[in-house]
C-alpha positions, 0 to 999 in steps of 0.5 A, a space after each residue: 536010600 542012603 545015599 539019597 538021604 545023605 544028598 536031602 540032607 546036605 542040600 538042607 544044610 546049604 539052605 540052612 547056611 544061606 539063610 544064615 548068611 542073608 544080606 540085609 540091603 541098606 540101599 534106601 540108608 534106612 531099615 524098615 520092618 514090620 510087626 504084627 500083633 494079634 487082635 485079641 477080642 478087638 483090643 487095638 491098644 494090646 494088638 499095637 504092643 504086641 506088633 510093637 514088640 515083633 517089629 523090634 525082634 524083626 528089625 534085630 533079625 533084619 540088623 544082623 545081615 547087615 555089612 559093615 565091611 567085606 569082613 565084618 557084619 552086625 551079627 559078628 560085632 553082637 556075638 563079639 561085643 555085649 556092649 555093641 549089642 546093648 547099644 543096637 537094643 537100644 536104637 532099636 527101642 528108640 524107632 520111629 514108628 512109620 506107620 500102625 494098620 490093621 487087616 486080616 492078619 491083625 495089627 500091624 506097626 512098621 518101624 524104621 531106623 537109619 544107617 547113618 546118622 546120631 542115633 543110627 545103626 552105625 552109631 551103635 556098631 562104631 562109635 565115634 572115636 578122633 582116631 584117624 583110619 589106620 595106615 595101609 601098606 604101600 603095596 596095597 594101594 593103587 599108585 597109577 601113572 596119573 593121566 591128564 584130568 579132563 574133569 572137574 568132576 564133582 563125585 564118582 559113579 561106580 556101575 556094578 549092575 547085574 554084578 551081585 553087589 550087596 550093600 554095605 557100610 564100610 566098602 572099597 574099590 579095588 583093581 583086579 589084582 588087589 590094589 586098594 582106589 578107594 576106601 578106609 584111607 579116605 574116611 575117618 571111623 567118624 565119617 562112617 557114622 554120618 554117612 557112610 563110605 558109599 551111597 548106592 542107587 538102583 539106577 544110573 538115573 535116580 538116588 545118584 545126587 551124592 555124587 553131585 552135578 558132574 559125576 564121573 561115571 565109571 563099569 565096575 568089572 567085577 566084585 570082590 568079596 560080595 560087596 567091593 567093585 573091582 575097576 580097570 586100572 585105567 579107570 583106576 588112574 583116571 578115578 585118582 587123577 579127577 580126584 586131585 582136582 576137586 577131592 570127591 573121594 575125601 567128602 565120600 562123594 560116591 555112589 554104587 549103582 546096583 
């Protein structure tokens, strides 16, 4: 009987844990939540506050689970900082209200913010700052033997389908054996702010245009740290070769297709 007890609470524990850590999926570049509010004796007026404020406790819920980086999630920049925290309350209060319903439940308001943008979830997590990235030592950056380019190719396509990506704010492109192909040495803290390092889609065929007309389409091998793909170094090369033609890694002209 123990020894049964013992295992019920363990596997408690894991669920606990993996509930604790969810990711929050920014594929769309917009959070959208909803709050519901109970009808009471038919008041729309107070069943609209009162979903109102559950949206915006939800939509905090929500925020926590998203990735800034393979390190780093809103919910540790909140515990980290009381001044990130104040500012995401802040966004938050500042959601535009999509769409108010009522149905058996009682009323309903669904509010939604951006990632990126002025007035965005990345806006309130890093703020702009004039600073360049921060150097990465050499030995941490790919350097290929650079092939001829067979471009020009307006943007770069990363397919990590059926991989378990998970979406994020800041992520990198690595080779198997560590080496950074695309990343913070491309952005600025600004650019993060804006647009973010990536945009993601659901498929190779829709939600890519970020990537532009001519898109260099490369098979992720595997991921690193749930939210970086992992390139052959021979795709690594030719990714560093076609940028030299028309810059696509600088202007953030890159997509991961989950």
């Amino acid at each position: 009987m123990k020894r049964i007890f013992a295992t019920i609470v363990a596997l408690a524990m894991m669920l606990v844990g993996c509930t604790a850590f969810a990711s929050t999926d920014i594929t769309d570049g917009v959070i959208r939540v909803d709050g519901v509010g109970a009808l009471q004796n038919k008041n729309a007026v107070a069943g609209y506050r009162a979903a109102k404020v559950d949206a915006m406790r939800n939509a905090l819920e929500e925020v926590q689970g998203v990735h800034i980086d393979s390190e780093t999630t809103v919910q540790d920049s909140i515990t980290a900082s009381d001044v990130i925290k104040t500012r995401i309350n802040g966004m938050l209060k500042g959601a535009k209200v999509v769409e108010q319903f009522k149905d058996a439940d009682g009323y309903h308001v669904i509010i939604e913010f951006p990632v990126h943008g002025a007035q965005s979830l990345a806006a309130a997590v890093m703020p702009a700052t004039t600073a360049p990235p921060a150097a990465l030592p050499s030995a941490s950056v790919f350097v290929p033997q650079i092939p001829a380019s067979t471009g020009p190719y307006t943007g770069l396509i990363v397919d990590c389908t059926g991989l378990g990506l998970e979406t994020a704010m800041a992520p990198a492109v690595f080779t198997a054996d560590n080496k950074l192909v695309y990343g913070k040495v491309n952005f600025s803290y600004e650019q993060v702010i804006n647009q973010g390092y990536v945009g993601y889609a659901r498929s190779l065929s829709n939600g890519v245009s970020r990537a532009g007309s001519n898109p260099l389409i490369v098979r992720a091998q595997g991921i690193k740290d749930f939210v970086n793909p992992i390139v052959s170094s021979a795709d690594a090369g030719k990714i560093l070769a076609e940028n030299q033609q028309t810059g696509f890694l600088n202007a953030g002209n890159v997509v991961f297709v989950k």
